[in-house]
C-alpha positions as CSV (number, residue, x, y, z in Angstrom):
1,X,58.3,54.0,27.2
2,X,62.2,55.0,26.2
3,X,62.2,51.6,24.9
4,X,59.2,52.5,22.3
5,X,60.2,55.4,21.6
6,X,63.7,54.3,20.7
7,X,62.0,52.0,18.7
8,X,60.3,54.4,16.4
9,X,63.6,56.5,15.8
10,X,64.9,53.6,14.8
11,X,62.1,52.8,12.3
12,X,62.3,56.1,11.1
13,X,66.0,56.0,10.4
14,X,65.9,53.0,8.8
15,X,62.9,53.8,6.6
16,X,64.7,57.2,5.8
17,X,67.7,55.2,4.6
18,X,66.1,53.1,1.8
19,X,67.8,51.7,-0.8
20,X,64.4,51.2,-3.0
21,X,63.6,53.8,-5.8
22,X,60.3,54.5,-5.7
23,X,58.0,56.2,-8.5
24,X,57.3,59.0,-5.8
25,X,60.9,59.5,-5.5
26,X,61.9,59.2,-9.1
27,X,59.4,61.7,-9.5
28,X,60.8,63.9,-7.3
29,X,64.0,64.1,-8.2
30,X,63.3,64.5,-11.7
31,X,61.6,68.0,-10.8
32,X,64.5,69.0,-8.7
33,X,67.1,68.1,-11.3
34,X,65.5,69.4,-14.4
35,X,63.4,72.3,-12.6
36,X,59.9,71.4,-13.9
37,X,58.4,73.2,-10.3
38,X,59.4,76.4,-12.3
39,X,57.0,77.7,-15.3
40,X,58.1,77.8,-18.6
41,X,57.1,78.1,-22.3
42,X,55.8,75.1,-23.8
43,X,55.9,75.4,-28.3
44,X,53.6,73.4,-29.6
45,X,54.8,72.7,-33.5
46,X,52.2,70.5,-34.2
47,X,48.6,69.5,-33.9
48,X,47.2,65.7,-34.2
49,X,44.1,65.1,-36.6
50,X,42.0,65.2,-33.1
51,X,43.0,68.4,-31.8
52,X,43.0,69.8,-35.5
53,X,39.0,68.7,-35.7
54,X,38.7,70.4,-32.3
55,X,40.1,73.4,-33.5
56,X,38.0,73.6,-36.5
57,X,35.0,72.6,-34.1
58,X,35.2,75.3,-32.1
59,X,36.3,77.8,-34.8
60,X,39.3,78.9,-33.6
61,X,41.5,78.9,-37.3
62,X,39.4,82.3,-38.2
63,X,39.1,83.8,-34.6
64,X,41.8,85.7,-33.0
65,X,42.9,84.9,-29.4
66,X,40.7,86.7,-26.6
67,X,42.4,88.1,-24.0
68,X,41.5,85.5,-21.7
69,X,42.9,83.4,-24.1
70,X,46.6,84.7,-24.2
71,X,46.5,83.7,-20.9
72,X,47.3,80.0,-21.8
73,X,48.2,80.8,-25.8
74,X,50.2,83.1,-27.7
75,X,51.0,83.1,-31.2
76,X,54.8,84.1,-31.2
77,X,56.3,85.1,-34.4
78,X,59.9,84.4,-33.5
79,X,58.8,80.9,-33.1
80,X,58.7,77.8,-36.1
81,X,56.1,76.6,-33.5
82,X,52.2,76.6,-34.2
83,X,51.4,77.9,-30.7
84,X,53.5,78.3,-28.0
85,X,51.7,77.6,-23.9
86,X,53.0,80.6,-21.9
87,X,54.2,79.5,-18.3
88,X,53.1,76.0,-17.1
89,X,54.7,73.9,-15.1
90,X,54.5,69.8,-16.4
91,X,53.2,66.9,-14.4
92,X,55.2,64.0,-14.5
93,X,54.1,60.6,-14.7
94,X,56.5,57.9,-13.9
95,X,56.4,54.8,-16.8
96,X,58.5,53.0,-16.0
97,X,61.9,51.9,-13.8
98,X,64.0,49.3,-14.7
99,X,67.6,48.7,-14.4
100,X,69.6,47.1,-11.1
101,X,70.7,48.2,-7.3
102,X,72.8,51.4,-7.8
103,X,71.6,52.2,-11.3
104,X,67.9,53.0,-12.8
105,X,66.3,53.9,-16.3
106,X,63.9,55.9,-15.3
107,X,61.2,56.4,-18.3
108,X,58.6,59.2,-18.1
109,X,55.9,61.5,-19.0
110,X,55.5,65.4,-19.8
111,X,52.1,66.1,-19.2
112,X,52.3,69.4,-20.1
113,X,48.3,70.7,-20.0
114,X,47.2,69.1,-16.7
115,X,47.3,72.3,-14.7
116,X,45.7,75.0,-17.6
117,X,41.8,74.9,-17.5
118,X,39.4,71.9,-18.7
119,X,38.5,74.0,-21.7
120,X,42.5,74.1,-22.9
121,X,42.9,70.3,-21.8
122,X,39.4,68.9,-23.7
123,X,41.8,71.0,-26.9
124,X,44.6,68.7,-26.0
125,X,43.2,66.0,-24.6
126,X,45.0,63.5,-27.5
127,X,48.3,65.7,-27.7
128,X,50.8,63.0,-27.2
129,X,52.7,62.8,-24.3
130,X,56.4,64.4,-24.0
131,X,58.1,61.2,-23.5
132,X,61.6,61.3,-21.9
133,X,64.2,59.1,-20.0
134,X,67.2,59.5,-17.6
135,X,69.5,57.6,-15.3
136,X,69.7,57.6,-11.7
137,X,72.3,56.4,-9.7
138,X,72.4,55.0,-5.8
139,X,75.4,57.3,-3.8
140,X,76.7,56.5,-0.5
141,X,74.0,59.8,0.4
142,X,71.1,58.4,-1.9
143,X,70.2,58.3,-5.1
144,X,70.4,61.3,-7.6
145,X,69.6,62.2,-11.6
146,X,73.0,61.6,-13.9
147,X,73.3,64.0,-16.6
């Protein structure tokens, strides 16, 4: 029984320890670096052809925003932008991770609509994604985002 269990903390430790990046990891420390678990404004300067016939479908150009609708849309006259997204939070999606042992080029996604309601994502549903990319480096503690 010590034996086994031995064993297992041993596992564990060893598991822990990994030298492997994974896409759940990258992912993770992406967030924590650039604090994308904290809600921010999103400006959206422009629309694609899709989203502009979607506007126009659901006549939004000559209707004003409900209330409901400032919830997830404000029209800010300080801003150059066309609309600005009050307060989400992006979802990351891992592209790509390439690079060797102690240094990775981590390529990813701002998906910035996934968490505002199906109505506000069908809108968006062709924005392009935010595409971004950063280095991450293997330290004697782990791995962490460079700047």
């Amino acid at each position: 029984m010590k034996k086994g269990m031995i064993a297992l903390v041993l596992i564990a430790t060893l598991v822990g320890c990994s030298k492997e990046l994974t896409r759940g990891k990258a992912k993770d420390l992406i967030r924590e670096k650039y604090h994308y678990d904290e809600a921010i404004n999103y400006e959206i300067h422009s629309l694609t052809q899709v989203e502009n016939d979607e506007w126009i479908k659901r006549g939004l150009w000559n209707r004003g925003i409900t209330e409901y609708g400032k919830k997830f849309f404000v029209l800010d006259p300080a801003c150059s932008c066309f609309l600005t997204v009050p307060k989400v939070r992006p979802a990351i999606e891992i592209t790509g991770i390439t690079g060797d042992e102690s240094l990775k080029i981590v390529k990813y996604n701002l998906l910035w609509f996934e968490e505002l309601p199906r109505e506000v994502r069908d809108i968006f549903k062709d924005h392009p994604p935010d595409q971004r990319s950063c280095y991450i480096r293997l330290y004697d503690d782990g791995w962490r985002v460079e700047n």
